[in-house]
N, C-alpha and C positions, 0 to 999 in steps of 0.2 A: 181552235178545236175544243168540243165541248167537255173532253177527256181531261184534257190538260185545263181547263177554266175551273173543272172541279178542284183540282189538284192545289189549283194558287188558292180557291177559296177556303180550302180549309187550312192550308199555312196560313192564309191572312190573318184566320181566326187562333190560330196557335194549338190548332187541335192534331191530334196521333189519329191513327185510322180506328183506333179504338174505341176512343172517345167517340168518337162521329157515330160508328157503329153501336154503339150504348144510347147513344141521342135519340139515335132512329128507331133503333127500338126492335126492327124488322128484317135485318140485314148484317150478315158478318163481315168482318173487317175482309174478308179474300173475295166477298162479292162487290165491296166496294171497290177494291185495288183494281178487279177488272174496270169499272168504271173509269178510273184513271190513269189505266193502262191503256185503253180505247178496244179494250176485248170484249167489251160490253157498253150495251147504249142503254140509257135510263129511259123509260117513258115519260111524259109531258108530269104523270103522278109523280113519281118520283124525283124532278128537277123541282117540281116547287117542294116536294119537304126536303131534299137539299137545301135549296133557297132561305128557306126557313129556319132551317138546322144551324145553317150556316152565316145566316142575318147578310145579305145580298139580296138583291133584287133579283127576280129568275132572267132581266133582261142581261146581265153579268153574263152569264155561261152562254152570250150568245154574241159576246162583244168580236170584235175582228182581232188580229194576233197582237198577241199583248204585245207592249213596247219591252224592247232590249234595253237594259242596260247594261254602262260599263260597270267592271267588277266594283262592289263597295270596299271600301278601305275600313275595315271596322276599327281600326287602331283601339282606342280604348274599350271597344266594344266586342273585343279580345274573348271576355271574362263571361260573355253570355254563351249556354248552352248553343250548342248549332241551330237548334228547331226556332232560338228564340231571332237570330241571326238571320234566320232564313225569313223568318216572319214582319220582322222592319221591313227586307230587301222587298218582302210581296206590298208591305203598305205602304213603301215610298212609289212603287212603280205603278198601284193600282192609282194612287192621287195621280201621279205626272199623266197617264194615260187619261180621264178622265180630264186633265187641264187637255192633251193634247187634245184630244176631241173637241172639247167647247171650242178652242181656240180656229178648230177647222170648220165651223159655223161660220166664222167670219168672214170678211174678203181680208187675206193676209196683209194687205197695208193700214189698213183699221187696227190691225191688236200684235204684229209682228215687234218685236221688243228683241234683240239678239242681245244676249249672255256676255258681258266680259269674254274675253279669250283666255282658254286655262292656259295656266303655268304662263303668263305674260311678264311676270316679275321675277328675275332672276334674285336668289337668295343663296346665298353660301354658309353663312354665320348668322346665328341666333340674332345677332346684335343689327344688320343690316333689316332684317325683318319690322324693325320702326320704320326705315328710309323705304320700305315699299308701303307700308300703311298711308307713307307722308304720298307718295306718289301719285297711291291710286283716289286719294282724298283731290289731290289735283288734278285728277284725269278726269274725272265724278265732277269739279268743277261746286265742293260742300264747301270748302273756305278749311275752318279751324273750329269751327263753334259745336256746340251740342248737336248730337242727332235726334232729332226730338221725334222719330219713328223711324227705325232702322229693317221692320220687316216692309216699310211703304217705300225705302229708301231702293232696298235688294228690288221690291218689283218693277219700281221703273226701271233699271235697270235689267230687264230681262232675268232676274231670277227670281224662279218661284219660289212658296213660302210655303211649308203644311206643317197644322199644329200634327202631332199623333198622339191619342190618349194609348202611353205606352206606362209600361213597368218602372220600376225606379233605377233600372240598370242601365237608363237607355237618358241620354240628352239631346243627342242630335247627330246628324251624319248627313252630307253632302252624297248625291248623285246624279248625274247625267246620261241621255242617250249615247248611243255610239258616235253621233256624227255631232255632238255636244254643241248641238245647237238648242238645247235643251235640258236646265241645270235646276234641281229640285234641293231646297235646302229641310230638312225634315226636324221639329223640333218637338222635344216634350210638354204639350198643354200643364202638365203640372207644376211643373217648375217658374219659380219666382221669376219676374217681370225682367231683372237684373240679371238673372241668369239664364234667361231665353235667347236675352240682346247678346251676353256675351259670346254662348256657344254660335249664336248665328255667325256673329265675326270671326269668330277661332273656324271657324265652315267655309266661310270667304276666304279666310286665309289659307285653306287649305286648297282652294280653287286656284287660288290668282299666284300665287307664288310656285318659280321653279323652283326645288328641292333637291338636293343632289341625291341622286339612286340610292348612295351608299352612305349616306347622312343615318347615323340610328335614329331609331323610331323614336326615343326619346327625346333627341334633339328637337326633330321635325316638330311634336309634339308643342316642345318650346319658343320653336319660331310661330308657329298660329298662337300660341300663346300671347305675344310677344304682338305680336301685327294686330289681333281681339284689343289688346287694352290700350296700344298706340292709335289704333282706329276709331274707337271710339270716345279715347282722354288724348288728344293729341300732345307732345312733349311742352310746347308751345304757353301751352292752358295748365297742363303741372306745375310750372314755373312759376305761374302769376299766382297758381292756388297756392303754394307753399313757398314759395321760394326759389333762387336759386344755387344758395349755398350750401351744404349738408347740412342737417338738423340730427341733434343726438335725441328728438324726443318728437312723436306726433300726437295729438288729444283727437281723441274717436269724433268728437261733432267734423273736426275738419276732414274726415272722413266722409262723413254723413254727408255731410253738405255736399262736399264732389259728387258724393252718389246723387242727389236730389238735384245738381244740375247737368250730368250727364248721363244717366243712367246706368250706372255702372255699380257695379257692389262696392261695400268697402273696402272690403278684401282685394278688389281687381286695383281698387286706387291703393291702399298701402303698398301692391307690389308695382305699380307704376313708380312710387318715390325710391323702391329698392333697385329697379331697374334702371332709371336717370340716375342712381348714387346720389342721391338726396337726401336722404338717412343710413345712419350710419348703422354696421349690421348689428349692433345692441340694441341700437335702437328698434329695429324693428322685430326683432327676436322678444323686444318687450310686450311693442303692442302684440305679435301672435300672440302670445301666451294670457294679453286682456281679453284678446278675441276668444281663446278657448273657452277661460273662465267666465266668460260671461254667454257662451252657450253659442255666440254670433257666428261660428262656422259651418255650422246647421241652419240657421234661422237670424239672419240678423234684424234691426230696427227699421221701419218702414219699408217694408217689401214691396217691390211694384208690381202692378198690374201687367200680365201678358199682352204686348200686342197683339192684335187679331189681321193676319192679311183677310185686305179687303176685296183686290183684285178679282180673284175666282169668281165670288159671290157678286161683283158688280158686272163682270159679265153673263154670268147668267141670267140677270135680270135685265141687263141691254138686251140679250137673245130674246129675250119673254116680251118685250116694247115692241119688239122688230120683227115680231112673229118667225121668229129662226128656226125655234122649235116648242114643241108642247110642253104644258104644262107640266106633263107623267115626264115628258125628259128632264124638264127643268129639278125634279125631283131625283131625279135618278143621277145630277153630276150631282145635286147638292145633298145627296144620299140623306135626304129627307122623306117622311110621309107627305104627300102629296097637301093634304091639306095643312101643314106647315107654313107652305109658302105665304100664305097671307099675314100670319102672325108676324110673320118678319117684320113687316111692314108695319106692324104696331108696337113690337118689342122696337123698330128703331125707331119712330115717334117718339115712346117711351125715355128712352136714353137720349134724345134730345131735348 
């Protein structure tokens, strides 16, 4: 309904009714509310300066019912204003819809990928949350070694990937349709390379593991914690990096370097050595306090590059081969200007 499409576009945008109506220039906030109320229809004029207003495409407010999803779990995400809350939950669902659709282009044996099955791994304690990382590392069929692309890893695996250029309150958050045949992992494009990989796996972990009802949040918390830094430094590969004895002392390079072969921050690899007990707690109480001082909890030394899921964008452009659909749609998943699309093709030349 075209009432309610207005309604998601401008949560999308993070906008109050006031704002929209100061944009516009033309109209008070109680003539737009009928709009979104469905007490009033807008004329074809007035859906493009929406459109515009509101930076969508006017073919947006004409899309079929948007995808349900189940409720977000904001956990950390606690801290954010409601409107800001409400406004992730509109940009995770406007990507999944938009993948849903491309993917219904297809013939469903061509591009069908089914999700993990949530909550497959029973977890009780913090500390069993390594023993499902080790599990589902075996069921995946990765071995023990580096992930050397973890958002390429999630898509074969049937779960989708979206960067969102969001606020700095926000890292990432896990969601699904109702019939969770369809798992959106949503991450911060600003955020260091090192800490895109992590939150992705602390977001798997939150998928694939059962949690008890009555487990606190802070726990829970700690098992995705716990399953992030097990899944992507396995115990196995700690050992051989450091040892297997306790150590009263660790030097920042051997740090660095775990980060540089698995992608992982330093930070995730010093509390992997506190986790196994392979440093003793002065010990590691020292390096935090190198880490402060040297600023590294903000910003540390060799930051990686964001992966970019590739997936969406290579279907789009099978659809474009295969004559599946037009140009202007091919623009419209890849919420590009139309004449965009060719540059691609030379920005990726280019990085080749």
């Amino acid at each position: 309904m075209i009432h309610d499409r207005i309604r998601r576009a401008r949560v999308l945008r993070g906008m109050s009714l006031d704002a929209l109506a100061q944009r516009l220039g033309d109209i008070t906030k109680q003539g737009l509310s009928k709009f979104e109320k469905g007490e009033a229809t807008p004329n074809s004029t007035r859906l493009l300066q929406l459109a515009k207003a509101l930076h969508v495409k006017p073919e947006y407010f004409f899309r079929s019912e948007a995808v349900t999803l189940a409720p977000l779990e904001f956990r950390k995400l606690a801290k954010m204003p409601k409107y800001r809350q409400l406004q992730v939950e509109e940009q995770m669902r406007e990507h999944l819809e938009r993948y849903m659709a491309l993917e219904r282009c297809f013939d469903a044996a061509d591009v069908s990928v089914a999700p993990p099955p949530a909550r497959s791994i029973a977890v009780t304690v913090v500390e069993e949350a390594e023993n499902a990382a080790h599990r589902l590392r075996q069921q995946w069929d990765i071995g023990g070694d580096a992930i050397a692309n973890l958002t390429q890893l999630l898509e074969e695996h049937g779960i989708k990937v979206a960067l969102i250029d969001a606020q700095d309150d926000f890292d990432g958050a896990c969601a699904a349709t109702h019939d969770e045949q369809h798992v959106l992992i949503a991450l911060n494009t600003a955020r260091p390379g090192e800490r895109m990989r992590f939150t992705a796996a602390h977001e798997l972990g939150h998928w694939i593991m059962a949690l008890p009802d009555d487990m606190p949040e802070k726990d829970k918390e700690a098992c995705c914690h716990r399953f992030a830094g097990a899944f992507l430094y396995p115990r196995d590969h700690v050992l051989i990096d450091f040892g297997s004895h306790k150590r009263s002392k660790v030097h920042p390079v051997e740090l660095l370097n775990a980060k540089r072969r698995y992608g992982i921050s330093m930070q995730v690899a010093l509390r992997r050595l506190k986790d196994l007990s392979l440093l003793s707690e002065a010990g590691y109480k020292a390096a935090f306090i190198q880490f402060s001082q040297a600023g590294w909890r903000s910003a540390e030394p060799e930051p990686l590059l964001p992966e970019r899921p590739r997936r969406f964008e290579s279907l789009v452009f099978w659809g474009l081969a295969e004559d599946l659909f037009s140009p202007s749609r091919a623009a419209e998943f890849l919420q590009r200007p139309i004449g965009d699309l060719e540059p691609a093709l030379h920005a990726a030349a280019e990085h080749e």
